[in-house]
C-alpha positions as CSV (number, residue, x, y, z in Angstrom):
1,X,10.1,-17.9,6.5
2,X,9.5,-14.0,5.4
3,X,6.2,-15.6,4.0
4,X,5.3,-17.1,7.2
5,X,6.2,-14.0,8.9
6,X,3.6,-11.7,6.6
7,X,0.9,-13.9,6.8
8,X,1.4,-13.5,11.2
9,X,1.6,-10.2,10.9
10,X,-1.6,-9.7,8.3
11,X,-3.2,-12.0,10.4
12,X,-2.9,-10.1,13.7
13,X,-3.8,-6.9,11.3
14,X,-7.3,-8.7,11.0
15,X,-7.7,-9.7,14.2
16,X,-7.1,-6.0,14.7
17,X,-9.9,-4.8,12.4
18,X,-12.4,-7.2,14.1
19,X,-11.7,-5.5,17.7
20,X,-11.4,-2.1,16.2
21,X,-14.4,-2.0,13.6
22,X,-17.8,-2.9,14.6
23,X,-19.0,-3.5,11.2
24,X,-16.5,-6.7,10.4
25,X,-16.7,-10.0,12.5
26,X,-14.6,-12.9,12.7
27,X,-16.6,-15.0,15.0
28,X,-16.1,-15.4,18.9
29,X,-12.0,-14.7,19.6
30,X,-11.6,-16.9,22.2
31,X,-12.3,-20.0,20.4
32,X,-10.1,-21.3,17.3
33,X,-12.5,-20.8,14.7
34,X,-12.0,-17.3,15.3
35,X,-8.4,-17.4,15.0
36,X,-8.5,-19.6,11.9
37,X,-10.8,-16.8,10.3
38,X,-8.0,-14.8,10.4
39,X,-5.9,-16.9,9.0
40,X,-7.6,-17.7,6.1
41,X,-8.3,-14.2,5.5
42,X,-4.8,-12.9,5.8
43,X,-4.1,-16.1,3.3
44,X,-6.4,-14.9,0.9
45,X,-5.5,-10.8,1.5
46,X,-1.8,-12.1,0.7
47,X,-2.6,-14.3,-2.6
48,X,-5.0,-11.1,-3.6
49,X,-2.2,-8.7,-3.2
50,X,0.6,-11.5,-5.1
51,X,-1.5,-11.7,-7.9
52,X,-3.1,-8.4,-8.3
53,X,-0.3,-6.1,-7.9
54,X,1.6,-7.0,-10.9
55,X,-1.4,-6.3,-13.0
56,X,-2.1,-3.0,-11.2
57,X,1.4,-1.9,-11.9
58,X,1.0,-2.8,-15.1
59,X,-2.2,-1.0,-15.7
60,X,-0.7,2.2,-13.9
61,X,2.7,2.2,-16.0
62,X,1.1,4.4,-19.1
63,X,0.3,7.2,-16.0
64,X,3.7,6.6,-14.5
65,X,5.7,7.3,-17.5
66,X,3.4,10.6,-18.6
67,X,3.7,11.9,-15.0
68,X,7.9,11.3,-14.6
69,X,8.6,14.5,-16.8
70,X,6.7,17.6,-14.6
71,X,8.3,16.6,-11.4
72,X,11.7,17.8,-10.8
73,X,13.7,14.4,-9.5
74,X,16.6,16.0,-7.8
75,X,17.0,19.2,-5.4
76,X,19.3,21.1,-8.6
77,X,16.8,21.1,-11.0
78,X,14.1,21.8,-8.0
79,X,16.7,25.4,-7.5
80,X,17.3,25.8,-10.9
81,X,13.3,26.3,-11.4
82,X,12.9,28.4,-8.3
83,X,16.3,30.3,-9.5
84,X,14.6,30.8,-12.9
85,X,11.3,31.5,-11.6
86,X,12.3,34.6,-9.6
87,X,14.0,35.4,-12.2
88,X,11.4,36.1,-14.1
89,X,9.3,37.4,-11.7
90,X,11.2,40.2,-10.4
91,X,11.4,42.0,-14.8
């Protein structure tokens, strides 16, 4: 059902696009090819996304792993730097 759901809701996102942008075109709206253009292009924007986003995320872990350290996670350790910070500032 959630799948169902997505593939409405990417499809009404494309139908979207086509009334927004000038430069994409899904045929004439107010017959059904129109509406099954969207369709198949919210299908194939969904299978894109299933199978690329694993390897994406797997690509990206090395960058995600290096940049975990710099960045303070939690509001004490975000004071603690400012507290040592002005510390230091004020000698």
């Amino acid at each position: 059902m959630k799948i169902l759901i997505k593939l409405i809701i990417s499809a009404i996102a494309v139908l979207v696009t086509d009334l927004l942008l000038s430069g994409v075109s899904l045929g004439d709206l107010g017959e059904t090819n129109g509406l099954i253009t969207a369709l198949l292009t919210a299908a194939v924007l969904g299978l894109l996304n299933a199978l690329l986003k694993p390897l994406l995320i797997l690509f990206t872990l090395p960058v995600t792993v290096l940049t975990l350290g710099p960045f303070p996670s939690d509001q004490r350790g975000d004071r603690a730097y400012r507290r040592i910070s002005s510390s230091t500032a004020s000698c």
